[in-house]
Steps between C-alpha positions, in 0.01 A plus 500: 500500500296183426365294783217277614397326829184200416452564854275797397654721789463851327237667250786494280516083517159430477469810178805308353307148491185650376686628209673140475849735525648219730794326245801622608633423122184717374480822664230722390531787802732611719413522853490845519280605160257223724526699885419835260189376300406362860520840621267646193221243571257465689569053560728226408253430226494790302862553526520205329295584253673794448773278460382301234382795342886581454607163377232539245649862394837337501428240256416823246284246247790213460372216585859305327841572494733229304863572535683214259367207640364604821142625484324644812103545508315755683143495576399890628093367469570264823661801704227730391195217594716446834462880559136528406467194827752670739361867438061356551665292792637782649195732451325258756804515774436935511358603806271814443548746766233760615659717721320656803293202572644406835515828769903426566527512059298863532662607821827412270377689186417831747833514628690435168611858369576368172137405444263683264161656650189278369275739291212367657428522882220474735243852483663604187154631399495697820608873491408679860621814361142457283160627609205292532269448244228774465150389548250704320270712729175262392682215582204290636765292735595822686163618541294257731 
């Protein structure tokens, strides 16, 4: 199933029109290899990219096809440039996430079974089980 809305009302819309997939008479994606790739990144922008990156595999090196007198061009270089924009365009929409920062994120993280134990904690170094150190009998600090 093929279908676009220029009212930009889903990620699948506005992915569509970045691609320049909105001629109904030349469909390059159906709506649902569009809603997966969606699902696979991490914006609109690099699915679209990712996109591109297929129409650019597609195209397999032909760049012409004549069939009697009809003759179709392909350019795969203005895809590929399209996904090289999309894809640094999209590296700047990423939101990095630290996670612990706020106390409701590490209260979160604490009661999460599923998360893994950090391998660093707080008095790490610290083993009560361990004597003191031993201070030498002429230790000039002990014997004021």
């Amino acid at each position: 199933m093929w279908s676009y809305d220029p009212g930009m009302g889903t990620d699948k819309d506005k992915v569509r029109f970045l691609v320049q997939d909105t001629n109904t008479n030349k469909q390059l994606f159906q709506d649902q290899e569009i809603i997966w790739v969606i699902s696979t990144e991490d914006n609109i922008y690099t699915a679209a990219a990712m996109l591109c990156d297929q129409l650019v595999t597609k195209a397999g090196g032909v760049s012409k096809k004549t069939i009697g007198d009809l003759s179709i061009s392909y350019n795969p270089a203005f895809y590929r440039t399209l996904g090289g924009q999309l894809r640094a365009r999209g590296a700047g929409n990423q939101v990095p996430y630290a996670g612990g920062i706020s106390v409701g994120d590490k209260e979160a993280q604490a009661e999460d079974i599923a998360s893994t134990s950090p391998s660093i904690v707080r008095n790490l170094d610290n083993n009560l089980a361990a004597p003191g150190p031993a201070l030498p009998s002429n230790n000039p600090l002990t014997s004021i």
